[in-house]
N, C-alpha and C positions, 0 to 999 in steps of 0.2 A: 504494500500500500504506500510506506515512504516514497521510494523508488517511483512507482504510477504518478505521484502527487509531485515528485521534482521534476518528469516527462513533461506533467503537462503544464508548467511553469516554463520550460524549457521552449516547449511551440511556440508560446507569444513572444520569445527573443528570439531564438535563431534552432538548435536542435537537439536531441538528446545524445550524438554523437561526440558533443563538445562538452569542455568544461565551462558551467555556464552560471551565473548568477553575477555577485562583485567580486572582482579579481584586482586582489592590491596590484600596484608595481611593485617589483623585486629589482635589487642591483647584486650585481657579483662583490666578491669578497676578491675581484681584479681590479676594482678601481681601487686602487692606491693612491694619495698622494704624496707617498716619500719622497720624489726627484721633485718635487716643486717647493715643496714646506719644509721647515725643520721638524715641525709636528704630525704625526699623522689625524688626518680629519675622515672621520666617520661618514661615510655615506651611504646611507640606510634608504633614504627616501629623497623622491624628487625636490622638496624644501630645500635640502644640502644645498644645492649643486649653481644656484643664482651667486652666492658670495664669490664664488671662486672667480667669478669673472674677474674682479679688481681687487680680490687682493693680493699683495705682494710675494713673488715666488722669494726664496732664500740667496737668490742670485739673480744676476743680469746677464738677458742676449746682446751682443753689439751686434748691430744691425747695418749693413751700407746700401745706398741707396743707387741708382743707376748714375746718378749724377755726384757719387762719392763723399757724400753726407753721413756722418755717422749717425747713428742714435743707438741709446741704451732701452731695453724693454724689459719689466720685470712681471707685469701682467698679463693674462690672456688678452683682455681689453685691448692692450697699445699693441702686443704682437698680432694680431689681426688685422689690426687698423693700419701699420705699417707695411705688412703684405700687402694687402688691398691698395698699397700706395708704391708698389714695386721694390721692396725691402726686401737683402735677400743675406744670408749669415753674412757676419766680416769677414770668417776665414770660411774656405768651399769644403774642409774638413767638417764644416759645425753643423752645413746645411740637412743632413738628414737628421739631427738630432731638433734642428729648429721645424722642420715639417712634423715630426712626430709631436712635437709640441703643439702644433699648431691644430693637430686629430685632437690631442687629447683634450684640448679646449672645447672645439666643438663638439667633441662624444658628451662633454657635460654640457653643453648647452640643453643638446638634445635631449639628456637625462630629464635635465629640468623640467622637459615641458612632458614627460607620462604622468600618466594618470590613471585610473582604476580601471578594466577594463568588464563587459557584460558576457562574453566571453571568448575561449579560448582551444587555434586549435594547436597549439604548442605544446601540451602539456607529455607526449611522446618525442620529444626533441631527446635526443642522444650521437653524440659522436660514433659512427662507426663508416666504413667505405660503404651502405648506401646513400649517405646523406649527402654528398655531391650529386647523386640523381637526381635529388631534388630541389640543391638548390639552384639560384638563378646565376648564368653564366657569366654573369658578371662580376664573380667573385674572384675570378680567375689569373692565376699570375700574367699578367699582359706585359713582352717586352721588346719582342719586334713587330713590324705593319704586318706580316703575316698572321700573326697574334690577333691585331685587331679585326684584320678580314675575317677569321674563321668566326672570332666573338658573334660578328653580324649575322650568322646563319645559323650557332649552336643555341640548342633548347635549354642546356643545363649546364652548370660545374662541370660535370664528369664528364662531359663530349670534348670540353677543351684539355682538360689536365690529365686525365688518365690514371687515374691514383692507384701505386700498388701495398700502398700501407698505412694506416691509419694509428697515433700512439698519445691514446686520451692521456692526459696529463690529472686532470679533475672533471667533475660533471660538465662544468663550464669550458675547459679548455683543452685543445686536441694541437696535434700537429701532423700535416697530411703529407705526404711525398707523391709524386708523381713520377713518371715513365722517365722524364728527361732530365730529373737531378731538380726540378724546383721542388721548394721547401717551405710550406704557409702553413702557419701557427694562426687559429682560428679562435676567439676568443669571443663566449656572450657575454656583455657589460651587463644587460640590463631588458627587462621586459616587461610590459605596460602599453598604453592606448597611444601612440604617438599622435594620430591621426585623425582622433575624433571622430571614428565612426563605429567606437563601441570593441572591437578585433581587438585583443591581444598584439600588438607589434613583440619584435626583438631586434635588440641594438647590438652588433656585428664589431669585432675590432679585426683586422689582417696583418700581418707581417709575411714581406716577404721577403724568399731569399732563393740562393743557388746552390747548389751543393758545389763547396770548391770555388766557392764564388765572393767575389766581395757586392755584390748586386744587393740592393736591399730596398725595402717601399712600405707603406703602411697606408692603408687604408680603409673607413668605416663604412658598413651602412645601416639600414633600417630595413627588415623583410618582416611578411608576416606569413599566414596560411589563412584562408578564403574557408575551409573545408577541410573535414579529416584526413580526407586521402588528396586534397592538392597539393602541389606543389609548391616553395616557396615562391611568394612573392616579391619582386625588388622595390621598395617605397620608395627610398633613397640612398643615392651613394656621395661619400663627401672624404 
């Protein structure tokens, strides 16, 4: 009779297939802020995650400009604002540490704005090699124009990369190989309503790399699933 009576609760929002009623947001026990703070800050819920815009990291980026201007950046605020104004590290050794910077501002922005969601079909989410069948092929290590051609035709992850091993680190985090020596460590920040149409979102962190390689990139996005058995969806990538 419980069971019958949460079904049909279930019909007037979406179906008994799903996990469904209020579904807090959750964040990973990945977001860290040790490399920006002397302190570590807590980030349990979307409230966190607005302060960290402005305030003060434990250090500063020196920043040059195309026209050889320096400036100093110690918050996400002014490193954004600075990019957006063609700012780019001082020395070319610092620049992938100043992009990975620059994700992990934004992955909090984006924290910020989840919210509860009605429900959910995420709740079967787990690291293993079929989870590139499902997701979308844009997750994909992309690093020559052939790369990008094949992206424009592939359904999925798994049509571009070809994984032959998969080595969960935690619930949250995995690191996948593929056929040709590339190396992405896949990481869930966070999941919650990004979108405001009620669906369960999840917030995506990538690293990437080459086996033997000094190659490296990081990249976020935002998928969700539509339905138990679909596929992921890509929201956004950033």
């Amino acid at each position: 009779m419980n069971y019958l009576y949460v079904c049909i609760l279930a019909i007037f929002s979406f179906n008994c297939g799903a996990t469904s009623l209020v579904i807090k947001s959750s964040f990973s026990n990945e977001n860290s802020t040790y490399a920006f703070f002397d302190k570590q800050i807590s980030l349990t819920q979307a409230k966190d995650f607005p302060s960290l815009e402005t305030k003060r990291w434990s250090y500063e980026f020196r920043l040059e400009s195309s026209e050889g201007k320096y400036e100093e950046v110690e918050t996400c605020e002014a490193l954004t604002k600075k990019i957006k104004n063609g700012y780019q590290a001082f020395r070319y050794s610092e620049q992938k540490v100043v992009n990975a910077r620059k994700l992990t501002c934004e992955t909090w922005r984006i924290m910020s704005k989840l919210t509860s969601s009605d429900v959910s079909y995420l709740r079967g989410f787990e690291h293993n090699l079929n989870l590139p069948k499902k997701m979308p092929p844009e997750l994909s290590l992309i690093i020559s124009k052939d790369d990008e051609r094949n992206l424009a035709k592939a359904n999925n992850w798994e049509e571009m990369s070809h994984f032959k091993k998969v080595e969960p680190l935690n619930k949250d985090q995995a690191i996948y190989y593929d056929n040709a020596g590339g190396i992405q460590s896949l990481t869930v920040m966070a999941k919650g309503d990004y979108n405001n149409d009620g669906i369960e979102d999840m917030v995506l962190d990538m690293t990437n790399g080459v086996e033997g390689g000094s190659y490296t990139s990081t990249h976020g996005y935002v998928v969700t699933r539509l339905a138990a058995d679909a596929p992921y969806t890509l929201i956004k990538q950033f």
